[in-house]
N, C-alpha and C positions, 0 to 999 in steps of 0.2 A: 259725403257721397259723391260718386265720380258718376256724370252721366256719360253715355254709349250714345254717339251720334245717330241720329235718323232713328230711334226708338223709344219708347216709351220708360226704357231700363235706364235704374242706376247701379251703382256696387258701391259697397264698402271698400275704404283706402285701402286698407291693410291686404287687401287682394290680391293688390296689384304687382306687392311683392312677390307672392307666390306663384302669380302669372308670370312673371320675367325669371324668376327662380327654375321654370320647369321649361319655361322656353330655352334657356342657356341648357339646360341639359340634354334637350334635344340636339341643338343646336354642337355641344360636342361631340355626341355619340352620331351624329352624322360626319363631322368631320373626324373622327378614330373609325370610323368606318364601319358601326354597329349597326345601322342603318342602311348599308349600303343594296340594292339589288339583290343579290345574292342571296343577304340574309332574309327581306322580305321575299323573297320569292319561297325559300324554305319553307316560313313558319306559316306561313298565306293560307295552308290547307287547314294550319291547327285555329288562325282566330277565325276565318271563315265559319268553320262547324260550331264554336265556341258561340260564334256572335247570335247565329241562325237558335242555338239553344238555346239562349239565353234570353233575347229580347221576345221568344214564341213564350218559353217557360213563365215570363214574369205576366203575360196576359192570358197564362192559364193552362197552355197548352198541357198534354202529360208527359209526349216523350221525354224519353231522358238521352244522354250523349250520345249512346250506343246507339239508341232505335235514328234517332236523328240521321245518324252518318249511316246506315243503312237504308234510310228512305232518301236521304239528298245523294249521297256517293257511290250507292250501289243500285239506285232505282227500282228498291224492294215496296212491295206490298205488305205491309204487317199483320197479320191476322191478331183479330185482339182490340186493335187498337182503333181510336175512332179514322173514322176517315179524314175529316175534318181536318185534326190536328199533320194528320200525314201532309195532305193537300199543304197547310199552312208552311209547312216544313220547306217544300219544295217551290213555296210561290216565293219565299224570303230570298233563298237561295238564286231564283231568278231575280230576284229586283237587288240581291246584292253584283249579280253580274250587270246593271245598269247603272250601279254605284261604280263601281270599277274603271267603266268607258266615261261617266259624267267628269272624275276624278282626275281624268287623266291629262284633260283640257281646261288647264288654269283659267285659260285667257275668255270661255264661255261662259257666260250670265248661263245662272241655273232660272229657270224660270217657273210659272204658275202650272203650265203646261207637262214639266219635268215632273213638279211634285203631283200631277196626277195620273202619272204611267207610273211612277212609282206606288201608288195608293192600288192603283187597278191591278200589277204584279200580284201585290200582297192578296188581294181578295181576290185572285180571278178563280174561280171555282171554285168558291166558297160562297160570297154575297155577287153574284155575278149581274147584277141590278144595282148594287149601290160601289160597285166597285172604280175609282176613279171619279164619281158624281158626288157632288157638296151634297149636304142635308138637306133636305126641306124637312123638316120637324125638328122638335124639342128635344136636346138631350142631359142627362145628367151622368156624372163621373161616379160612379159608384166609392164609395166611403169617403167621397170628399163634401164640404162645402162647398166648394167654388159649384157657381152656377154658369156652362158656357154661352154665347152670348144668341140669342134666338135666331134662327132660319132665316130671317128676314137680315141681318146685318154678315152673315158670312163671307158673301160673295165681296163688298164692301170689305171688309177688315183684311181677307188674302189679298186684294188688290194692292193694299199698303203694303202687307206684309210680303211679298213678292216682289213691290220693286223695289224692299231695301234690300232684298236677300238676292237681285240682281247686281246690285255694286260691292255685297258684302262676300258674295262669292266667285267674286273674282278675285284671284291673286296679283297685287301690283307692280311687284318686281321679284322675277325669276329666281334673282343672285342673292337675296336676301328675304326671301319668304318666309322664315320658321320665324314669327312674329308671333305676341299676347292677343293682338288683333283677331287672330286665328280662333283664337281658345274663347275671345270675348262673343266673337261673330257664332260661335258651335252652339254656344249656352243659348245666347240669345234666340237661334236657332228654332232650338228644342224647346226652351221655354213658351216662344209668342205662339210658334205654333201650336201646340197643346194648350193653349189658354183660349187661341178659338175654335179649337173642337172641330173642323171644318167637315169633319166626315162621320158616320155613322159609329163606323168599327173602324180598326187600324190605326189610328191614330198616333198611336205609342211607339208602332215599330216606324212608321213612317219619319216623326223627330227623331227618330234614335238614328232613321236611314241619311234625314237631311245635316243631324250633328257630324256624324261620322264623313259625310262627303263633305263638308267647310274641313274639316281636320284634317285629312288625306290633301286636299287642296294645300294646303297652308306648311305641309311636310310633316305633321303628327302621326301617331300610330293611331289608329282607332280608339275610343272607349267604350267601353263591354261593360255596360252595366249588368252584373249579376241580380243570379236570380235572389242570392240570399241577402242583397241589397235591398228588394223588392219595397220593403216597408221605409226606409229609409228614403229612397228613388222618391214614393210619394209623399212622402211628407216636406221634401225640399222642395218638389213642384208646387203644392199646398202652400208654402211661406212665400214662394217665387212667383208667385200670383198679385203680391202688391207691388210689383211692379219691381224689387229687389233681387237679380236672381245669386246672390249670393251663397245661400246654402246649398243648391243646385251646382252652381261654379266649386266648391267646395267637390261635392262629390265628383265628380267632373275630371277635375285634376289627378284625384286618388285614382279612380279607372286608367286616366293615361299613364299615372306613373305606375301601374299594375302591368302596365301592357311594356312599359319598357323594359320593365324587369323580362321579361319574357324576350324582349328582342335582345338584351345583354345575353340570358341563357342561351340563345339561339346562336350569340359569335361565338359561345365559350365551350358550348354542350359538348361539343366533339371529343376538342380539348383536354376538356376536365374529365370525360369519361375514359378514356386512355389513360391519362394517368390515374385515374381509380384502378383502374382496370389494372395497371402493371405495380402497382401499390399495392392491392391485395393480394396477388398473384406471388406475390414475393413476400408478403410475411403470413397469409394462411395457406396451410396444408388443405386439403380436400374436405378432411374430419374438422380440422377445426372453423373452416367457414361455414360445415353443415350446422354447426353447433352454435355458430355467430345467427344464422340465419332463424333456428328455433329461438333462441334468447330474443331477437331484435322482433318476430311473431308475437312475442309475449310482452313484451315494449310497447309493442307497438296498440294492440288490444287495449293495454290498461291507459295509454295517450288515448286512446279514441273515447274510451269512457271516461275520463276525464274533462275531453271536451265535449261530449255529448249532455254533461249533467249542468256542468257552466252555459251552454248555448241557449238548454231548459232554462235553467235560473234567469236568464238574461229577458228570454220571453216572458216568464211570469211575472216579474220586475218593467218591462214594457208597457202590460196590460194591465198593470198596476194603476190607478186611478187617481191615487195622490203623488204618484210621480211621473217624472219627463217621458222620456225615452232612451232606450237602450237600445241598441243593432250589436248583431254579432255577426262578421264577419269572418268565413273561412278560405285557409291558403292552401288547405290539406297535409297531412302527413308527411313525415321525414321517410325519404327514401333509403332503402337498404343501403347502399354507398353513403350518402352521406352520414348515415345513421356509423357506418363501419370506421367511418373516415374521423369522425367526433368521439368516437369510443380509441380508436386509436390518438388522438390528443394531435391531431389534421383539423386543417380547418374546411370549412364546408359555406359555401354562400348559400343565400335563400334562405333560410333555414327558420322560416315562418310557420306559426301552426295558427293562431287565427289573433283576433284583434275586437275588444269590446268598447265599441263607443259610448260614452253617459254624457246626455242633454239634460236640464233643465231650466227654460228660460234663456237667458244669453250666458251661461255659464254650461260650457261643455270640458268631458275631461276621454282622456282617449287612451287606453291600455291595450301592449302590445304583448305578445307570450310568442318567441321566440327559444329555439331549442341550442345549445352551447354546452361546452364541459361543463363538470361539476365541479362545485367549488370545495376548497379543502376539507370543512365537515361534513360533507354528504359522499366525498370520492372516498371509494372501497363499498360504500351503500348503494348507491347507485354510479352511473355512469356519463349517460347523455342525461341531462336534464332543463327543464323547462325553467326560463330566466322571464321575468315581467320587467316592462320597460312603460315607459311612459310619455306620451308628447309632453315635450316643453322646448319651448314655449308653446302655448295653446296657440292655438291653428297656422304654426309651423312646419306639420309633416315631419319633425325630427324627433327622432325618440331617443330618451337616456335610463339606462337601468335606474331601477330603484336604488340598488345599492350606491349611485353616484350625485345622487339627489339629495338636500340637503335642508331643503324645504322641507316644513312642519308636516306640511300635507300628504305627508308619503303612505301610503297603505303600507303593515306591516309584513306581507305573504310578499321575499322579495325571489322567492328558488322553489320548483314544485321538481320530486325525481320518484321518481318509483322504483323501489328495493325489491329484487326478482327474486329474493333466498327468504328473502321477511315475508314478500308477499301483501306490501301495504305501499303506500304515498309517503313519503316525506317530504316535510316541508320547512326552508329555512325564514327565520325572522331577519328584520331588518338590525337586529344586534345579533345576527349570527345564530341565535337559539334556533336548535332543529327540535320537529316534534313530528307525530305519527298520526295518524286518524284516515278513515274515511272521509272519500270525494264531498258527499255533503256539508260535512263537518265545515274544513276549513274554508270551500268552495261560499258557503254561506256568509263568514265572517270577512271574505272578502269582500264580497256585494255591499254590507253592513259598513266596512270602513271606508270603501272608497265615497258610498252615500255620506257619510258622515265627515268625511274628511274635507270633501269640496260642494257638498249644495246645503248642508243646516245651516242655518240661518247662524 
């Protein structure tokens, strides 16, 4: 274990690869100039709304994308909807515009002070009595154990936690800030603070507000913890509680390298839509792109129930009692271009449809289902289809098709495609054997080998 100066945290070794791994990548995509002004200035309205959803949705809120950016960007009133969540909507959106001015002055200590204009933002019209003011009372984290530390020690434990978080949010040299330091200082951040609970409510958006301003500081994009994260998010703060924020730093890294992907799309978007754009334009006729457009409809439906029955599985497999945990994460659906661009034998980046993590104990294993041409037994049956890929090494972040693995442990389901003239799934083995059946079917026998292949004993 490697301890974090001035705190109570240590980490696992093997971390620290993965920290210096994501810092050089920053670190390039600033110097290719993916990064550069320009591009944040562009995408700044998309994670702004992004961020504001997500960190209200995972503590309960209802709105969703839409009503969100019509209560924060158009300063609507929604009829319908509680007030509450509206109000919450637009207090984030104010204390993200405090994050912004904090962020922008390396060279200032955030202080105790900071973190309570930020707290009173989030609540002001909502707990307009405990907004900005520590506890005086007992509180508990609903479906956790952790117990936070009573009324009487809060005041005491920020005090600590404040003045490391004044040397740890400063940045020390201008010409070389995109540091591990960075990413160690964010975790640690979020963690100690939500371990002493200092406030009533808010809590949650408040580390996510203090992680994200050390990141920005340090020259990171933000991390967005999603909502469909949720159960994951706490159960890493759950383990991050003894003092280890390791699985926390884990998730951590995944958010920011989610958000760079999004700043790459953001230098290329233009780019690539143009050439889609005079790509298409030049091999379909009017009729036959209307006809691309109904087929890629019907594509696109039978992906969606696909992933919809896998996401199920994954949760009753979670809630499952003799087993770990499972998260399913989603990237959303293939878009029409690129859906066009893959059916014409183009290639297409992104091209993520979602990702099923399996924990149990200290053995985790992580599958990816990503969308790519069809391989020779399934093309003429289908077209674009769905390729499974796998981390390896384990907690790596790099994924390799099944078909490339050569390890015992391979699950057999390496190609899922859906045949629009058959009207069924196909699905190729890891010897090539293709076979037929409904979602359930194979969808089950996956769950079964990947349990089987990497946590019976």
């Amino acid at each position: 274990m490697l301890d974090i100066q001035g705190t109570p945290y240590s980490f696992e070794e093997f971390q620290r690869n993965s920290l210096e791994t994501l810092t050089r990548r920053v670190r390039q995509m600033r110097e290719a100039g993916q990064l550069s002004p320009e591009v944040l200035h562009r995408i700044r309205r998309f994670f702004r709304l992004k961020s504001i959803y997500h960190s209200n949705a995972i503590e309960g809120n209802i709105l969703d994308v839409g009503e969100t950016r019509q209560v924060v960007e158009l300063g609507l009133t929604l009829t319908g909807k509680p007030l509450k969540d509206q109000a919450e909507a637009r207090n984030l959106s104010a204390a993200l515009d405090l994050l912004e001015d904090l962020a922008s002055d390396g060279v200032r200590a955030i202080t105790e002070a900071d973190i309570r204009e930020l707290h009173h933002l989030v609540l002001k019209g909502v707990d307009d009595e405990n907004a900005g003011a520590y506890r005086t009372v007992t509180v508990e984290i609903s479906g956790s154990d952790y117990r936070p530390p009573g009324p009487e020690s809060v005041f005491a434990q920020m005090s600590e936690f404040a003045e490391w978080l004044k040397s740890a949010s400063v940045v020390p040299e201008l010409t070389s800030f995109t540091t591990a330091a960075g990413l160690l200082n964010a975790a640690v951040a979020h963690t100690w603070f939500v371990t002493i609970h200092p406030f009533i409510d808010g809590n949650g958006r408040v580390a996510r507000l203090l992680m994200n301003l050390i990141l920005m500081r340090y020259g990171y994009p933000i991390a967005i913890v999603s909502k469909e994260d949720r159960l994951r998010y706490y159960d890493a703060l759950e383990a991050s509680q003894s003092s280890d924020p390791t699985p926390f730093m884990e998730l951590l890294s995944e958010c920011i390298d989610e958000s760079l992907e999004e700043y790459e799309r953001a230098a290329e978007e233009q780019r690539e839509r143009n050439e889609w754009a005079q790509s298409l334009a030049q091999k379909f006729t009017q009729p036959e792109r209307n006809k691309a457009r109904n087929e890629y409809e019907v594509w696109r439906n039978a992906m969606e129930l696909l992933k919809s029955h896998l996401r199920q599985t994954a949760g009753a497999l979670h809630e499952a009692a003799d087993f770990g945990d499972v998260y399913f994460k989603d990237f959303g659906n293939l878009e029409f271009e690129k859906y066009s661009a893959l059916k014409l034998g183009e290639s297409a980046k992104r091209a993520w449809f979602f990702r099923i993590d399996f924990r149990n104990g200290d053995k985790t294993a992580r599958y990816l289902m990503f969308f790519g041409y069809a391989h020779s037994k399934l093309h003429g049956r289908c077209d674009v289809t769905l390729h499974v890929a796998r981390e390896d090494p384990p907690n790596s972040y790099h994924y390799e098709r099944l078909d490339t693995i050569t390890a015992p442990n391979v699950p057999d389901l390496v190609e899922i495609g859906y045949s629009m003239s058959e009207e069924r799934f196909m699905v190729r083995g890891k010897s090539n054997n293709i076979d037929s059946g409904r979602v359930e079917e194979f969808g089950r026998r996956f769950f079964e080998d990947v349990v089987s292949k990497h946590f019976s004993a």
